[in-house]
DSSP file (Angstrom, degrees, kcal/mol; ACC not computed):
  #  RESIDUE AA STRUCTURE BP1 BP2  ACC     N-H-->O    O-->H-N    N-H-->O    O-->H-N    TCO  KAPPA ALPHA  PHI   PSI    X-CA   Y-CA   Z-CA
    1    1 A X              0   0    0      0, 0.0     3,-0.0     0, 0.0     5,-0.0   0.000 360.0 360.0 360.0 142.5    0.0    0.0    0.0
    2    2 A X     >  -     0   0    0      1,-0.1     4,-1.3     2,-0.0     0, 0.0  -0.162 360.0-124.4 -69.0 165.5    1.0    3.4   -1.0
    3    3 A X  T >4 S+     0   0    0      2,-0.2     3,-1.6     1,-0.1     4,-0.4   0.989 110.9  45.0 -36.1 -89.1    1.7    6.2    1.7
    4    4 A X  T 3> S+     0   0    0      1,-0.3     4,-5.0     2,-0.2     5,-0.3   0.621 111.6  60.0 -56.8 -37.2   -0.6    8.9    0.7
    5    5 A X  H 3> S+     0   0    0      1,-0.3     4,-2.0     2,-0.2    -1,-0.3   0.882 107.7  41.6 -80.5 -37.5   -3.3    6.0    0.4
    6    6 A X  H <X S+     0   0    0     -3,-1.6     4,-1.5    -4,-1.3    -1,-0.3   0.846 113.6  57.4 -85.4 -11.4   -3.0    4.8    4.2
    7    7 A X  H  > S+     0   0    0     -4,-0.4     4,-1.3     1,-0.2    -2,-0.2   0.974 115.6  33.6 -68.8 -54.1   -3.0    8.8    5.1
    8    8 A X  H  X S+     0   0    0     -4,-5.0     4,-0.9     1,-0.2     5,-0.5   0.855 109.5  66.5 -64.0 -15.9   -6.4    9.5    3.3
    9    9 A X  H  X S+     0   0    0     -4,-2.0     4,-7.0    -5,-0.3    -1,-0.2   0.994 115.2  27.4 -58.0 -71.8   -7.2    6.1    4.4
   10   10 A X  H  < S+     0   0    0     -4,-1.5     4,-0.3    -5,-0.2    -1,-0.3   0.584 123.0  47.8 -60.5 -22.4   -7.0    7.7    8.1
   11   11 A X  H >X S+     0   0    0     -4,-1.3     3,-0.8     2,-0.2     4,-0.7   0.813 120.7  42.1-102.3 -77.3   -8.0   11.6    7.4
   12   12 A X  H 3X S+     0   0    0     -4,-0.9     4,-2.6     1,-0.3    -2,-0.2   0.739 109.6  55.7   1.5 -68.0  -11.1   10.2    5.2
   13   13 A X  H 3X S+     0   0    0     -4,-7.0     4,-2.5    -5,-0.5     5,-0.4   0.890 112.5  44.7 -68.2 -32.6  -12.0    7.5    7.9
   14   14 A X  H <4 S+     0   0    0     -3,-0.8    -1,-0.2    -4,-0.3    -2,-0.2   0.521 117.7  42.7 -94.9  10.6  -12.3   10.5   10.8
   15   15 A X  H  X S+     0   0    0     -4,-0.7     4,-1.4     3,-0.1    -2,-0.2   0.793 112.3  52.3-108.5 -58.9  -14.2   12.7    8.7
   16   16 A X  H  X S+     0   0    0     -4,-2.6     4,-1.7     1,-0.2    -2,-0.2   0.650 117.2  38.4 -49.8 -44.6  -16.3    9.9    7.5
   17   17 A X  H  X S+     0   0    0     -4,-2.5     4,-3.2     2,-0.1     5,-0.4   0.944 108.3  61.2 -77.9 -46.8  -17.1    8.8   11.3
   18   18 A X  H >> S+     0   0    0     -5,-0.4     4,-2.6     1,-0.3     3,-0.6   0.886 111.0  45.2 -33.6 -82.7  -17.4   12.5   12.6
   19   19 A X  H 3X S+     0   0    0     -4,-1.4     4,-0.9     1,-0.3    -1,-0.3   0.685 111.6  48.6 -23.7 -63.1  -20.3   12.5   10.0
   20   20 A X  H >X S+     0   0    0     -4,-1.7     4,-2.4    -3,-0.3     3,-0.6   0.919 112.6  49.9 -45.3 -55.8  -21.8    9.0   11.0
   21   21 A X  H <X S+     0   0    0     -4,-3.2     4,-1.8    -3,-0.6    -2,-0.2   0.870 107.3  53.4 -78.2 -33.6  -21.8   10.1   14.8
   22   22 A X  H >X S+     0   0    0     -4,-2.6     3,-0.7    -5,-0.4     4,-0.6   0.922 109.0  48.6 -73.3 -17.5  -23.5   13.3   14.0
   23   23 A X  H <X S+     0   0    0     -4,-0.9     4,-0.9    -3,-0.6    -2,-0.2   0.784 106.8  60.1 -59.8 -41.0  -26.3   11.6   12.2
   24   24 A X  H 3< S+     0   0    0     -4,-2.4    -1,-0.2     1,-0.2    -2,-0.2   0.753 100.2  52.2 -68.5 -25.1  -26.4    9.4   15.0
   25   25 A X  H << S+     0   0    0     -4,-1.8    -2,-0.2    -3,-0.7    -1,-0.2   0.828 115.5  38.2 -80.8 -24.3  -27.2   12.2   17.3
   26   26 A X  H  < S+     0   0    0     -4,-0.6     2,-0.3     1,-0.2    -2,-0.2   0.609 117.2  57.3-106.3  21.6  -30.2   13.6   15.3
   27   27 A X    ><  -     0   0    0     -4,-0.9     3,-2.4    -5,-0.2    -1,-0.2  -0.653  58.8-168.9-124.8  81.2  -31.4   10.1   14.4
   28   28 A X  T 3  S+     0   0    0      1,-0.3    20,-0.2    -2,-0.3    16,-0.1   0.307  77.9  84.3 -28.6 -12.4  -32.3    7.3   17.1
   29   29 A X  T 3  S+     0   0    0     75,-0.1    16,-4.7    18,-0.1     2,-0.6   0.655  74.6  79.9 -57.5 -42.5  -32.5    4.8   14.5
   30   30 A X    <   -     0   0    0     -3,-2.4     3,-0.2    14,-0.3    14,-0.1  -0.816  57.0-177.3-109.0 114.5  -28.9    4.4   14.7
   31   31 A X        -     0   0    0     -2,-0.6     2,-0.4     1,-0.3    -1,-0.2   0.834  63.4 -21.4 -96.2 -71.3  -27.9    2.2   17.6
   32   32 A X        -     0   0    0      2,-0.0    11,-2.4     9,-0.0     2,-0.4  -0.922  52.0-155.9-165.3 139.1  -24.2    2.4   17.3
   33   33 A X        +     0   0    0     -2,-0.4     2,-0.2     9,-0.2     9,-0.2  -0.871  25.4 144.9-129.4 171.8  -21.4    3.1   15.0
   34   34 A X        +     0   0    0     -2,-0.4     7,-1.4     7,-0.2     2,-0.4  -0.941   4.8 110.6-168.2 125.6  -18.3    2.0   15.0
   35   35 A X  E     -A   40   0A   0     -2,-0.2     2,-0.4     5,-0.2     5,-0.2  -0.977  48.0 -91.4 151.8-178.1  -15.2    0.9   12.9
   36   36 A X  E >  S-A   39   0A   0      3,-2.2     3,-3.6    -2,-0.4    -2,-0.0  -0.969  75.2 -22.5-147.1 162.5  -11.8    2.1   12.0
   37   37 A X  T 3  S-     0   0    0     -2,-0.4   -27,-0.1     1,-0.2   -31,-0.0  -0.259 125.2 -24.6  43.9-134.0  -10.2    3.9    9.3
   38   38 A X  T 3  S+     0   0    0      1,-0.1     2,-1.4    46,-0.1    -1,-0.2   0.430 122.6  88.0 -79.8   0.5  -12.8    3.6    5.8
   39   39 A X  E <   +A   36   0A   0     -3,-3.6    -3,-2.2    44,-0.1     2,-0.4  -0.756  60.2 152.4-124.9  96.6  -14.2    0.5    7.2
   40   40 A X  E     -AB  35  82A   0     42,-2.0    42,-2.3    -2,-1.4     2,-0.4  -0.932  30.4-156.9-131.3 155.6  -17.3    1.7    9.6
   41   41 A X  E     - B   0  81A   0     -7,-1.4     2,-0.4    -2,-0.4    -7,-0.2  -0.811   5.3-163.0-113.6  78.4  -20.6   -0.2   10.6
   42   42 A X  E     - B   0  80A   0     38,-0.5    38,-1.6    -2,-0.4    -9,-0.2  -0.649  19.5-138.8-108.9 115.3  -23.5    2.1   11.7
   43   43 A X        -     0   0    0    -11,-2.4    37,-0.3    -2,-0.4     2,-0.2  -0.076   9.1-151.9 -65.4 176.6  -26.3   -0.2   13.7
   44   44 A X        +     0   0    0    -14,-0.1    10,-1.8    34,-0.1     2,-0.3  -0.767  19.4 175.7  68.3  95.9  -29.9    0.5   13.1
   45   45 A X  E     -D   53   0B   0    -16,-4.7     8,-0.3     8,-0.3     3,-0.1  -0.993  40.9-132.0-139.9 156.9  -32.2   -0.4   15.9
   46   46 A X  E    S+     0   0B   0      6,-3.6     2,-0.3    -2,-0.3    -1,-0.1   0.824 100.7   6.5 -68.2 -32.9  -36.2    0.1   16.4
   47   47 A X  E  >> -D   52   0B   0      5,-0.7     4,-2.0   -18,-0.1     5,-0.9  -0.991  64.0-136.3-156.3 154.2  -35.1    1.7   19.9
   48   48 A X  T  45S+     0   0    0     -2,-0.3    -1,-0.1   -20,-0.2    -2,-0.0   0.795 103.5  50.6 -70.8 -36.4  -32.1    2.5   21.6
   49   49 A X  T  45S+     0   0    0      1,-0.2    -1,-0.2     3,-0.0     0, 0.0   0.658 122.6  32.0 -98.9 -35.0  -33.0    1.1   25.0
   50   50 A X  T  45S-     0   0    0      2,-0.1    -2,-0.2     0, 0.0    -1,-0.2   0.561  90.7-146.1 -82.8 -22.9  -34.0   -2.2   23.5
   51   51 A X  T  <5 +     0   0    0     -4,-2.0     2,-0.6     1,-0.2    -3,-0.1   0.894  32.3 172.6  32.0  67.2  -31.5   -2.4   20.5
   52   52 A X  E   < -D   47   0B   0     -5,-0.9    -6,-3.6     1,-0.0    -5,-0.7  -0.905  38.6-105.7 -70.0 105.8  -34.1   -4.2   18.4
   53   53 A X  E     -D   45   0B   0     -2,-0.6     2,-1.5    -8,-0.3    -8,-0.3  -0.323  25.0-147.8 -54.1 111.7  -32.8   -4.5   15.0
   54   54 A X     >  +     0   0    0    -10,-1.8     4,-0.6    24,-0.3     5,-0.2  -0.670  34.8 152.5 -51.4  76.4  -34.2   -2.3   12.4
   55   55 A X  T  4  +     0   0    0     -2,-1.5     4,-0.4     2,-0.2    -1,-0.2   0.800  59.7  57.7 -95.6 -11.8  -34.0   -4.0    9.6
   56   56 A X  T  > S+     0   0    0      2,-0.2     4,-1.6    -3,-0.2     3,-0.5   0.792 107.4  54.1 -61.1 -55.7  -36.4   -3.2    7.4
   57   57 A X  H  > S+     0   0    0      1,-0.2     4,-1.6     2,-0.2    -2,-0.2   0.801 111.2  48.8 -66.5 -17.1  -35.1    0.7    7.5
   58   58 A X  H  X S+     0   0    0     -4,-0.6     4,-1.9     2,-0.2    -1,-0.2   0.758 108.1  47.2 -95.5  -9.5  -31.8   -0.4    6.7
   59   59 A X  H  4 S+     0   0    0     -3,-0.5     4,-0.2    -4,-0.4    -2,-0.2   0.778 122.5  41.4 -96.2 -29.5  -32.8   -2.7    3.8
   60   60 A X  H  X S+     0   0    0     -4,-1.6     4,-3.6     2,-0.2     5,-0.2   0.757 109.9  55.5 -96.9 -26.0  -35.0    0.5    2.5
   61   61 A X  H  X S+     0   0    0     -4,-1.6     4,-1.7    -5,-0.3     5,-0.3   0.854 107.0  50.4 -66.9 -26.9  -32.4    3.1    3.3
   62   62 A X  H  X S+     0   0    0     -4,-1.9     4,-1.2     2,-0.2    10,-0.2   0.780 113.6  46.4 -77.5 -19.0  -29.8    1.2    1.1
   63   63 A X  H  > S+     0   0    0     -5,-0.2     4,-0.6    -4,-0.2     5,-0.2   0.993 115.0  50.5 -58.3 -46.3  -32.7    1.0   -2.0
   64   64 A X  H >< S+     0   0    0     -4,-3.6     3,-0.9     2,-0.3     5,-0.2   0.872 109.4  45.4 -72.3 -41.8  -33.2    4.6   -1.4
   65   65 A X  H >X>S+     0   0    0     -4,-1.7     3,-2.1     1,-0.3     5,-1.4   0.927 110.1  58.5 -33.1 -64.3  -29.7    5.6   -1.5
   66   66 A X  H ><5S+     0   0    0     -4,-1.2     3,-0.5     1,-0.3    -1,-0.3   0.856 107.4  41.1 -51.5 -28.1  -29.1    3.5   -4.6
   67   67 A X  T <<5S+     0   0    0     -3,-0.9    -1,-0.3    -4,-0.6    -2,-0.2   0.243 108.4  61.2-128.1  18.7  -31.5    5.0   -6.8
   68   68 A X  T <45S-     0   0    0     -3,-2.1    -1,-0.3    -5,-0.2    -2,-0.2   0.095 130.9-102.1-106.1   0.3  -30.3    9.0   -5.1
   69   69 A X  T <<5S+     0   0    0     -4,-1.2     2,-0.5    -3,-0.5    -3,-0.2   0.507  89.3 128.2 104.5  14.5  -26.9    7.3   -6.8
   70   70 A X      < -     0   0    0     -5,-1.4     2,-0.3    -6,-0.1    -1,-0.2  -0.941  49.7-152.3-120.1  77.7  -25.4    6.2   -3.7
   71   71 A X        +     0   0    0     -2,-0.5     2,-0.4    -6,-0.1    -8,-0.1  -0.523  27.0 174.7 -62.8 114.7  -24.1    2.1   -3.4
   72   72 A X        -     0   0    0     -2,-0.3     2,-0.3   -10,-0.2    -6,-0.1  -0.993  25.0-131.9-133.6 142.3  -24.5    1.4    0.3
   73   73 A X  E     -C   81   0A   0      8,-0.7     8,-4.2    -2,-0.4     2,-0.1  -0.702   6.6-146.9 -49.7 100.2  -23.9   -2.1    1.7
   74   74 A X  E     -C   80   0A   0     -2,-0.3     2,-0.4     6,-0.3     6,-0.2  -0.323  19.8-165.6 -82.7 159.4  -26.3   -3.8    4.2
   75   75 A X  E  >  -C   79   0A   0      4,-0.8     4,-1.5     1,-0.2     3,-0.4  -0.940  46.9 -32.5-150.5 121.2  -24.4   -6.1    6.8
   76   76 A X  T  4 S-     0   0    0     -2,-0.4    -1,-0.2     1,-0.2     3,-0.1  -0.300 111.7 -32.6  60.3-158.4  -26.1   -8.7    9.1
   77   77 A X  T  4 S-     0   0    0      1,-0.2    -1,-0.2    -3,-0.1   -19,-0.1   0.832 133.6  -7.9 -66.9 -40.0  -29.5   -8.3   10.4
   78   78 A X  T  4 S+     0   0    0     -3,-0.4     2,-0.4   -20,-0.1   -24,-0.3  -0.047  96.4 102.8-151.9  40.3  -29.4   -4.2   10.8
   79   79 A X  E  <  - C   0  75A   0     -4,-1.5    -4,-0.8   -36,-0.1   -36,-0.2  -0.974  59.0-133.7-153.3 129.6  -26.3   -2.6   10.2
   80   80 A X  E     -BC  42  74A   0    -38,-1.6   -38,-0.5    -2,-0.4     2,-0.5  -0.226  17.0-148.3 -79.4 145.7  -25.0   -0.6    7.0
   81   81 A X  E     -BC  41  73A   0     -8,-4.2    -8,-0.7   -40,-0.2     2,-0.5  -0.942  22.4-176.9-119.5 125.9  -21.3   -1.8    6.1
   82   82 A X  E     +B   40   0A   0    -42,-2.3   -42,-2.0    -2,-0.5     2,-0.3  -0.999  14.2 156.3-123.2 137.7  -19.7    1.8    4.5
   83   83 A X        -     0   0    0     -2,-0.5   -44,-0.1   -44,-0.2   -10,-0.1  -0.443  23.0-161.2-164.6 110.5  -16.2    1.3    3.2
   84   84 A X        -     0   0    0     -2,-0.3   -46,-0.1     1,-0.3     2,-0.0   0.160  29.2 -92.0  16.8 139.3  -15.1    3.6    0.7
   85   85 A X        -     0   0    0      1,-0.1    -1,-0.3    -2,-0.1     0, 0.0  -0.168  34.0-128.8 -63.5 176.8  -12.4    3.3   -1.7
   86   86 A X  S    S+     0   0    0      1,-0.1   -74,-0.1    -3,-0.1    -1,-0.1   0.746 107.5  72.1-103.3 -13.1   -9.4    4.7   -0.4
   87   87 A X  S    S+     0   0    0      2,-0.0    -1,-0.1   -79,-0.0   -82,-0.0   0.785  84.2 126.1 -48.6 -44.5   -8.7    6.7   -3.2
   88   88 A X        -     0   0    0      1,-0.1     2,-0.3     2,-0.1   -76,-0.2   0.075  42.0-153.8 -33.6 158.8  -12.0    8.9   -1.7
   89   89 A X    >>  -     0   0    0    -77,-0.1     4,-2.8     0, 0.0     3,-0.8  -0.887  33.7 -98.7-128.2 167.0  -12.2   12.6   -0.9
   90   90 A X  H 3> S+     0   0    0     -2,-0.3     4,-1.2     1,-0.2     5,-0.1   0.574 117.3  62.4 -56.6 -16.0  -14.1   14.9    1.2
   91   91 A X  H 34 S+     0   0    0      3,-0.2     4,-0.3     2,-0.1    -1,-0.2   0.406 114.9  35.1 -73.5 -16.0  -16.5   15.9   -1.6
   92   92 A X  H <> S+     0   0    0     -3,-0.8     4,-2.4     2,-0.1     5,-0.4   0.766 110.9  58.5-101.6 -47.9  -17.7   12.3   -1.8
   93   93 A X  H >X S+     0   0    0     -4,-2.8     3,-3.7     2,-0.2     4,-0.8   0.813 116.7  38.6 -39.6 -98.7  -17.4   11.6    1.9
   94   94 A X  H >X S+     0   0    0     -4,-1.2     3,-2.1     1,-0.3     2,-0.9   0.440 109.8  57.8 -31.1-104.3  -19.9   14.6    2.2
   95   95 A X  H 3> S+     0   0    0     -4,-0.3     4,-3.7     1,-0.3    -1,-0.3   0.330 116.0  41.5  -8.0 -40.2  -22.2   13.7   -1.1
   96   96 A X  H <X S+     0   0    0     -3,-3.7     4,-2.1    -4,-2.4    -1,-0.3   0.686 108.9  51.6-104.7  -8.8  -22.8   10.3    0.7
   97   97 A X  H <X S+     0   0    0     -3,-2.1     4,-1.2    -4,-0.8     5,-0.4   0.571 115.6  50.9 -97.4 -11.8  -23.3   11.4    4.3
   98   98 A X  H >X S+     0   0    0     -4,-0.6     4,-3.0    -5,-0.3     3,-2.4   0.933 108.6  50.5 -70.1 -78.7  -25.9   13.8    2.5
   99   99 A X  H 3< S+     0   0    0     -4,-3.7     4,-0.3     1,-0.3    -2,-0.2   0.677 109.7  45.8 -42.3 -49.8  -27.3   11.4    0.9
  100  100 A X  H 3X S+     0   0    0     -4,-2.1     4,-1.1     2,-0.1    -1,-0.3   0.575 106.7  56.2 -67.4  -3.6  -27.8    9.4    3.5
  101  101 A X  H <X S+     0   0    0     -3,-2.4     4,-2.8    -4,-1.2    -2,-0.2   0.677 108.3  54.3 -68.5 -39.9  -29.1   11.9    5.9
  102  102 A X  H  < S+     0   0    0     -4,-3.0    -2,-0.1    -5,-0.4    -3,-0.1   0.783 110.3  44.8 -67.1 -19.6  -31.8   12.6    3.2
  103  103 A X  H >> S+     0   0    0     -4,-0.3     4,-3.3    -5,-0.2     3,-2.0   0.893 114.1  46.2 -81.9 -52.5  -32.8    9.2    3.0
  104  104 A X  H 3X S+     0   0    0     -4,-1.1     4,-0.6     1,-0.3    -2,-0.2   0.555 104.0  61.2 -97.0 -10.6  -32.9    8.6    6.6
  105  105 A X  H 3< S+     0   0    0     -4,-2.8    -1,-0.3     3,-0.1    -2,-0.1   0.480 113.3  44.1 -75.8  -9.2  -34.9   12.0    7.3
  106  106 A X  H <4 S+     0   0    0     -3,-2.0    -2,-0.3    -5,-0.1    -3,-0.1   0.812 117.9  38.1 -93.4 -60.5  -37.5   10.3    5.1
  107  107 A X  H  <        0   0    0     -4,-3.3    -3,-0.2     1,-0.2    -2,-0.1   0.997 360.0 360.0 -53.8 -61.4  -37.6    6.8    6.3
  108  108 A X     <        0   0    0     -4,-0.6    -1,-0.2    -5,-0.2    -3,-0.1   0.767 360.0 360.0 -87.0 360.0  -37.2    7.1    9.9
């Protein structure tokens, strides 16, 4: 692996959780995220207090994303798999944390 690739790997992956976690504050849907570097896992649950798997919002929040132009990865019962290329930038990072916020202010 190149240098520069494991630096964005790492400047990427912490703007890319920083993103997740605020989504996770204005959304209750999302249980817990978690991960390192480009490779993060964002939980889905019907409540926080029970952590009852959403799954059904995550299984329509990846459709809805796909057809807003946005491939996201479902993982297990209720939890979105994001890994990025590493090659990514901060104009895509954002685009997709948009995109999912847009989704997920309609679904949930």
């Amino acid at each position: 692996m190149e240098g520069e690739l494991i630096a964005n790997a790492r400047t990427m992956g912490d703007r890319l959780m920083a993103g997740v976690r605020r989504l996770a504050e204005r959304y209750p849907v999302i249980g817990d995220v978690r991960g390192l570097g480009l490779m993060i896992g964002v939980e889905f649950v019907r409540d926080r207090a029970t952590r009852e798997p959403a799954t059904d919002l995550v299984n329509a929040l990846v459709q809805m994303a796909f057809g807003k132009g946005v491939l996201l990865l479902g993982c297990g019962r209720s939890t979105l798999r994001l890994a990025p290329p590493l090659i990514v930038d901060a104009v895509d990072i954002d685009t997709g944390l948009a995109v999912i916020d847009e989704c997920l202010a309609a679904l949930a």
